[in-house]
N, CA, C and O atoms as a GROMACS GRO file, in nm:
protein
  324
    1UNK      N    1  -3.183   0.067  -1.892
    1UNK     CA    2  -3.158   0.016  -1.759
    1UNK      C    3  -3.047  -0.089  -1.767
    1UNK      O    4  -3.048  -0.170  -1.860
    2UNK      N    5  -2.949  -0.093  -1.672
    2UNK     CA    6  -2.784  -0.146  -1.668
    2UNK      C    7  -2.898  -0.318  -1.667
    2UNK      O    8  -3.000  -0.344  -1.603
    3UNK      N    9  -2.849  -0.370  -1.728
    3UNK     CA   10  -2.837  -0.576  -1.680
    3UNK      C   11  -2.792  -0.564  -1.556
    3UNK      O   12  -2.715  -0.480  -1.511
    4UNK      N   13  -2.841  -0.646  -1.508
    4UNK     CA   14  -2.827  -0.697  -1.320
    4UNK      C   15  -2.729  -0.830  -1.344
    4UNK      O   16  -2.659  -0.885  -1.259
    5UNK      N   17  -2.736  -0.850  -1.420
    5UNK     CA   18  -2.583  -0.977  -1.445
    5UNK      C   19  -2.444  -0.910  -1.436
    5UNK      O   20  -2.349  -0.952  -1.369
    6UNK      N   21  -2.446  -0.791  -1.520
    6UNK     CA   22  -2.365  -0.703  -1.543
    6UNK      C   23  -2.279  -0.622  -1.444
    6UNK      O   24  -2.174  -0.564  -1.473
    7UNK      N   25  -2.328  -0.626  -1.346
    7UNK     CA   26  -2.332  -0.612  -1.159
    7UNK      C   27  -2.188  -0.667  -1.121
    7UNK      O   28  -2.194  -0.788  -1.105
    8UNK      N   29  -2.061  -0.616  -1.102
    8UNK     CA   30  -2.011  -0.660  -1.025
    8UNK      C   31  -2.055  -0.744  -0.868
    8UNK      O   32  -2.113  -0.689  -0.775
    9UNK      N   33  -2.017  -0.865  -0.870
    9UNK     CA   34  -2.046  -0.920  -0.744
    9UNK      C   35  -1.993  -0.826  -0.605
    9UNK      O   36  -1.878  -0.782  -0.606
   10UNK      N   37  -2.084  -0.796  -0.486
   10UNK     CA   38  -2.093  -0.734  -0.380
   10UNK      C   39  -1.941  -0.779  -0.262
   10UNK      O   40  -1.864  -0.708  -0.197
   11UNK      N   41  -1.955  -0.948  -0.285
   11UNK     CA   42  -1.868  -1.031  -0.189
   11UNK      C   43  -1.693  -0.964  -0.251
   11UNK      O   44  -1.605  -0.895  -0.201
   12UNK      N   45  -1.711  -1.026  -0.368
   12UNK     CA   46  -1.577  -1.000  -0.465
   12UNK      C   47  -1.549  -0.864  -0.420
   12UNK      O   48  -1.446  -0.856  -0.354
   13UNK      N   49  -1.615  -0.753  -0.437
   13UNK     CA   50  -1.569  -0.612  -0.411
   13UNK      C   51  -1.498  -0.583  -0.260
   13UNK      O   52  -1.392  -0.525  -0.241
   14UNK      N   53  -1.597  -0.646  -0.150
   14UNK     CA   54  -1.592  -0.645  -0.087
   14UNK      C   55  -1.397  -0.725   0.007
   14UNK      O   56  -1.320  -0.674   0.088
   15UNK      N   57  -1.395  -0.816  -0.042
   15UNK     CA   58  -1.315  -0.921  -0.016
   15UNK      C   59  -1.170  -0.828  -0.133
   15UNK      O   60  -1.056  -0.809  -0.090
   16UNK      N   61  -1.190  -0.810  -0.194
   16UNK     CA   62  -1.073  -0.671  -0.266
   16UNK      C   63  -1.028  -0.584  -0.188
   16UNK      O   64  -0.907  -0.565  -0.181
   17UNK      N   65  -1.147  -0.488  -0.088
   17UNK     CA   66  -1.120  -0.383  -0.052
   17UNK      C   67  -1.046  -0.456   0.068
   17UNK      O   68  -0.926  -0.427   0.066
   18UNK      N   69  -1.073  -0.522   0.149
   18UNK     CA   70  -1.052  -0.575   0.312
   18UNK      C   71  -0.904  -0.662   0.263
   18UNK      O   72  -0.807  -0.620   0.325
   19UNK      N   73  -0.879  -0.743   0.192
   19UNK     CA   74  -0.722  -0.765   0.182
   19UNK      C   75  -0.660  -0.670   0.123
   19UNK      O   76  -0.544  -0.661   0.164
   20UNK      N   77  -0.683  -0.603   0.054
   20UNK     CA   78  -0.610  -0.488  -0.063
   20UNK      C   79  -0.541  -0.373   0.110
   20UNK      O   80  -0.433  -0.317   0.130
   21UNK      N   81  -0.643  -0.382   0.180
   21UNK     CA   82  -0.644  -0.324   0.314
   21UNK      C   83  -0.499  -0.408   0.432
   21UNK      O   84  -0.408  -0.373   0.508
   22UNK      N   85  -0.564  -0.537   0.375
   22UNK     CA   86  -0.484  -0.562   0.494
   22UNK      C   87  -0.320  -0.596   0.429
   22UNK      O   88  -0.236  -0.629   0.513
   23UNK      N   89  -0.291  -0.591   0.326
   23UNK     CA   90  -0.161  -0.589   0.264
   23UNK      C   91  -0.078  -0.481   0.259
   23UNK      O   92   0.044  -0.485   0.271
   24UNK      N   93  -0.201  -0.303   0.227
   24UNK     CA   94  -0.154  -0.234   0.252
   24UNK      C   95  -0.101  -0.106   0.361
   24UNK      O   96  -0.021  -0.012   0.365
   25UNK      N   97  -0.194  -0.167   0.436
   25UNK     CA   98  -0.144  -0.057   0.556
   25UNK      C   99  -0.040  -0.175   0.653
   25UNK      O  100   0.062  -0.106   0.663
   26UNK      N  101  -0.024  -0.241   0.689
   26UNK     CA  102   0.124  -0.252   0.718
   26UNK      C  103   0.210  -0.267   0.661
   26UNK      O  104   0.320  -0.265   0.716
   27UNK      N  105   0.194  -0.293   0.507
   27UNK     CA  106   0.376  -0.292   0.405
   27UNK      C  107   0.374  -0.132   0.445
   27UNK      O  108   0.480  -0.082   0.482
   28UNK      N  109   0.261  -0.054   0.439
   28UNK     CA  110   0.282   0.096   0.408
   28UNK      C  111   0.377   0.124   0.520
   28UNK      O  112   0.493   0.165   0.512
   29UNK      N  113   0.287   0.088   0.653
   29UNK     CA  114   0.366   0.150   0.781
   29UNK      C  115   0.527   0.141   0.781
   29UNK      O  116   0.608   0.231   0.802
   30UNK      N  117   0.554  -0.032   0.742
   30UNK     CA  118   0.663  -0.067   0.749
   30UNK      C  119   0.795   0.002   0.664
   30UNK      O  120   0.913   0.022   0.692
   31UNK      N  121   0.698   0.034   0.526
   31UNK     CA  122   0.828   0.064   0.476
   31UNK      C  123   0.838   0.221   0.490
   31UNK      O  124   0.943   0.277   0.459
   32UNK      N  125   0.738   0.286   0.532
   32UNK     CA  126   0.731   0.443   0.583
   32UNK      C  127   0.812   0.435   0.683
   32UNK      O  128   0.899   0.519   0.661
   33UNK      N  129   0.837   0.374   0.794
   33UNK     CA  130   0.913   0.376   0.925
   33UNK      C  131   1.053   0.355   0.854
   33UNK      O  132   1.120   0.457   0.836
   34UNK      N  133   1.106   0.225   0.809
   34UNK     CA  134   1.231   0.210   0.748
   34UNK      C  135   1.284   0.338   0.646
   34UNK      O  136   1.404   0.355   0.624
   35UNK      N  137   1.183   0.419   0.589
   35UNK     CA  138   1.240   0.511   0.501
   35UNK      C  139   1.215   0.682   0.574
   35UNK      O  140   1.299   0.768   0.549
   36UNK      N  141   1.121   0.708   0.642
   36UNK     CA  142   1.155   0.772   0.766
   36UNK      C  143   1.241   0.798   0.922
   36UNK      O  144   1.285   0.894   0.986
   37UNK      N  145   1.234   0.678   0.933
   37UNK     CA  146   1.366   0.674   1.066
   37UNK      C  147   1.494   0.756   1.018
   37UNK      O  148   1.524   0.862   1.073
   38UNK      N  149   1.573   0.700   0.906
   38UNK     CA  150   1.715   0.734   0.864
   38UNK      C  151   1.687   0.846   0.849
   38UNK      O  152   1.775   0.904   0.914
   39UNK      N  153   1.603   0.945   0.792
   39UNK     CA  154   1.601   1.121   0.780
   39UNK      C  155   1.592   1.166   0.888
   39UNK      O  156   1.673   1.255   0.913
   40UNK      N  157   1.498   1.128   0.997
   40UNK     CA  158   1.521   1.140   1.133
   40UNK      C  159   1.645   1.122   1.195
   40UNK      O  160   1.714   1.220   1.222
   41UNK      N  161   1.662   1.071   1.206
   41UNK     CA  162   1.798   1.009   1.262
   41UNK      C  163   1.918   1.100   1.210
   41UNK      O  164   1.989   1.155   1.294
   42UNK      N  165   1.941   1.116   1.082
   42UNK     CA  166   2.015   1.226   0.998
   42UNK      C  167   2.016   1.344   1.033
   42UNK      O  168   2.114   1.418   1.027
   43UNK      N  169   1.881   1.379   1.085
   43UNK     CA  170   1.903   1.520   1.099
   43UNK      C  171   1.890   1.525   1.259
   43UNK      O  172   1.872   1.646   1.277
   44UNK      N  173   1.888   1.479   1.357
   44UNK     CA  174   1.939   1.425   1.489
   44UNK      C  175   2.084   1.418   1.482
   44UNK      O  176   2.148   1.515   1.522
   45UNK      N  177   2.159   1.293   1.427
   45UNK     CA  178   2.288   1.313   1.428
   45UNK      C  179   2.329   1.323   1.311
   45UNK      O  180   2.263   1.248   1.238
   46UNK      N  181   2.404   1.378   1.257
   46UNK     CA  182   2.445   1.415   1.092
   46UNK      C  183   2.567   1.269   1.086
   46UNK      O  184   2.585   1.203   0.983
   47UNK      N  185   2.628   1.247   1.201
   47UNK     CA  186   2.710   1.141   1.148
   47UNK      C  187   2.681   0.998   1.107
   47UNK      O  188   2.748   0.912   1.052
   48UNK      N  189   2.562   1.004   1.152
   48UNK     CA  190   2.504   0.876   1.090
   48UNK      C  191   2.341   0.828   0.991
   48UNK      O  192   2.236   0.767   1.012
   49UNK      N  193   2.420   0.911   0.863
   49UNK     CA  194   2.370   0.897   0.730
   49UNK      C  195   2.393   0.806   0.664
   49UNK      O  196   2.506   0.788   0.617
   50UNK      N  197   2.310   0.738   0.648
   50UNK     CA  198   2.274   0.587   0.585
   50UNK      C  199   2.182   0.571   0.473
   50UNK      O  200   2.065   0.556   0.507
   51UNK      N  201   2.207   0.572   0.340
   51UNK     CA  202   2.114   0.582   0.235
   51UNK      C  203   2.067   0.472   0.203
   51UNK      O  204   1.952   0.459   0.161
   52UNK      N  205   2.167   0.352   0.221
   52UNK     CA  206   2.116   0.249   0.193
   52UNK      C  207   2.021   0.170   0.181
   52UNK      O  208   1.993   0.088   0.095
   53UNK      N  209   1.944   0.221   0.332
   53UNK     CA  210   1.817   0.164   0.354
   53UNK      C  211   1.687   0.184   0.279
   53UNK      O  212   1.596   0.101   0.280
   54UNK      N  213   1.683   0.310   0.209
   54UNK     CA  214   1.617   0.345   0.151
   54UNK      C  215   1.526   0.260   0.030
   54UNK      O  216   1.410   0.229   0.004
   55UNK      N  217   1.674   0.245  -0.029
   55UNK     CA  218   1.665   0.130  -0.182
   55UNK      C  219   1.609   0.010  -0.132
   55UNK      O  220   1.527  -0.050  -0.202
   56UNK      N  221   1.648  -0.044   0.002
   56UNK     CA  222   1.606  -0.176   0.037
   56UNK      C  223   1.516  -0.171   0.085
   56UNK      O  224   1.468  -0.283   0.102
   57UNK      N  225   1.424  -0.047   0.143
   57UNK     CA  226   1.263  -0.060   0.178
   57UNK      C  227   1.203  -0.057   0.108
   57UNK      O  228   1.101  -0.125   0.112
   58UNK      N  229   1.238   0.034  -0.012
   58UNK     CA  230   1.113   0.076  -0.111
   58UNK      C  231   1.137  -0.124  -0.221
   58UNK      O  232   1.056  -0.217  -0.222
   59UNK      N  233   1.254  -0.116  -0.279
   59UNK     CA  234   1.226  -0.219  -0.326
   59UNK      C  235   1.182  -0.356  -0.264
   59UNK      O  236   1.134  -0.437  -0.343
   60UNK      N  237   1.191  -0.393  -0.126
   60UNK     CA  238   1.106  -0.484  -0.047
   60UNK      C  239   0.954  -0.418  -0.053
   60UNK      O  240   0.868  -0.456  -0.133
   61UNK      N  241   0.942  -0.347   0.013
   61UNK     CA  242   0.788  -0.319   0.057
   61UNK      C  243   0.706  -0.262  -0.065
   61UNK      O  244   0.586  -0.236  -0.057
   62UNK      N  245   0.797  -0.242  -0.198
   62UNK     CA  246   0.714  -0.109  -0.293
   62UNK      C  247   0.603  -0.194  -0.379
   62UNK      O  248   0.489  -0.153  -0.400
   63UNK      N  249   0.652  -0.312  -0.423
   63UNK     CA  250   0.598  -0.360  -0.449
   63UNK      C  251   0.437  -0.439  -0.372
   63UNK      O  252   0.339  -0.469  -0.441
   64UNK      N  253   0.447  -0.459  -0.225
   64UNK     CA  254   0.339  -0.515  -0.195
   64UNK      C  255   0.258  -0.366  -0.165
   64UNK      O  256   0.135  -0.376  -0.167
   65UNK      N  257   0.318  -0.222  -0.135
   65UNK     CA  258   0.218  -0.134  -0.116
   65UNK      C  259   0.106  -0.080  -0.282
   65UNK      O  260  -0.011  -0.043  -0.289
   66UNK      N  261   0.226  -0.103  -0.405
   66UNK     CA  262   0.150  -0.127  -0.502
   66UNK      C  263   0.034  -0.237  -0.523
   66UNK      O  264  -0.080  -0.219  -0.564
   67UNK      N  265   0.088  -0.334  -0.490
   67UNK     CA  266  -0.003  -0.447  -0.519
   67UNK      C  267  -0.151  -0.451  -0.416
   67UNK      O  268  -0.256  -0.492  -0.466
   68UNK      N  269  -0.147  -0.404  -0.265
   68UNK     CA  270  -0.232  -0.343  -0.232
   68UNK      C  271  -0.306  -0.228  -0.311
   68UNK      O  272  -0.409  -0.244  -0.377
   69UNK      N  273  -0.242  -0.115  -0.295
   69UNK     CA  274  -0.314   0.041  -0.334
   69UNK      C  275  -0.384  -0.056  -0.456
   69UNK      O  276  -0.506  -0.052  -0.469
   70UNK      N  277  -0.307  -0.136  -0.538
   70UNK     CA  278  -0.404  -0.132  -0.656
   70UNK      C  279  -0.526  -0.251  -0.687
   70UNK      O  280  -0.587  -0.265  -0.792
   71UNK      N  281  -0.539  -0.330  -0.565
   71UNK     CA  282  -0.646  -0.377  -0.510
   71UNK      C  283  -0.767  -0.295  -0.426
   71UNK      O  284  -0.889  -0.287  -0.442
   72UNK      N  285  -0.707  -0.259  -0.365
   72UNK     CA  286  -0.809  -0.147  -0.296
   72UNK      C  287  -0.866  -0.076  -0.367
   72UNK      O  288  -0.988  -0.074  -0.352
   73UNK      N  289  -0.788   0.036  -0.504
   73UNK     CA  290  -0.865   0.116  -0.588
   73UNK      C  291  -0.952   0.037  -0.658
   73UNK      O  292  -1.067   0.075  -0.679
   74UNK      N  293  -0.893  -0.108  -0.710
   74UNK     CA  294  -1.037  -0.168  -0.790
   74UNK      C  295  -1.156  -0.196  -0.701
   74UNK      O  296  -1.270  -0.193  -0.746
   75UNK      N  297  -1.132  -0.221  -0.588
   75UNK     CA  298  -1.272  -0.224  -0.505
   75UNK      C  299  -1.323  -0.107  -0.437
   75UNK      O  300  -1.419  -0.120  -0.360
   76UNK      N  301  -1.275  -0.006  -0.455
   76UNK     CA  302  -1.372   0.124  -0.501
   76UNK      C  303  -1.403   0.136  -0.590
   76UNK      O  304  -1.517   0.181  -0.595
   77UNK      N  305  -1.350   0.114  -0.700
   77UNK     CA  306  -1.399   0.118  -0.824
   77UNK      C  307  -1.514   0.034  -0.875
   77UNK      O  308  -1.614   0.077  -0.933
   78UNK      N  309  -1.488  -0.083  -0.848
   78UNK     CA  310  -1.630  -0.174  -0.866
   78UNK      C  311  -1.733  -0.122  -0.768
   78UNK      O  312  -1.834  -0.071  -0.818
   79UNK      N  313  -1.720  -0.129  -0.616
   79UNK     CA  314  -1.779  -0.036  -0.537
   79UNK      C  315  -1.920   0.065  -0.624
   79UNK      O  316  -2.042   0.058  -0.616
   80UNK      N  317  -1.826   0.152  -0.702
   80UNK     CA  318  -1.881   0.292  -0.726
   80UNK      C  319  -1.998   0.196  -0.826
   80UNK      O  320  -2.114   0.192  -0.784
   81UNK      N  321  -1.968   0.125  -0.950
   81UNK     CA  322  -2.037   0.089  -1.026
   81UNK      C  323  -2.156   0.062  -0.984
   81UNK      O  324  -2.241   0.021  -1.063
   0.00000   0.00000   0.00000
């Protein structure tokens, strides 16, 4: 039988999943819109293809949608335990 010490705390898991949450669904949205619009837009008007933006969403936002996703998975993960 598992130790009950051994227990990830309920709050901690909890408090992981709900910011891991709230960091990642709007970096996500944000940098999905900034890196979706311009393909849209591209294939709407072909003359105004802009790659640039690309590099500057993912490297702004890539990092906080990582740093979310990989809060969130540990509090499923403790979760599951």
């Amino acid at each position: 039988m598992p130790d009950p010490a051994s227990r990830p705390s309920l709050a901690v898991t909890i408090a992981l999943l709900v910011i891991g949450l709230l960091i990642l669904i709007p970096s996500g949205l944000c940098t999905g819109f900034f890196t979706l619009y311009p393909i849209v837009r591209a294939i709407i008007d072909r003359s105004s293809v802009s790659n640039d933006i690309f590099g500057l969403a993912l490297a702004i936002g890539g990092p906080f949608i990582l740093l979310g996703g990989f809060m969130v998975w540990r509090g499923v993960k403790r979760l599951r335990r």
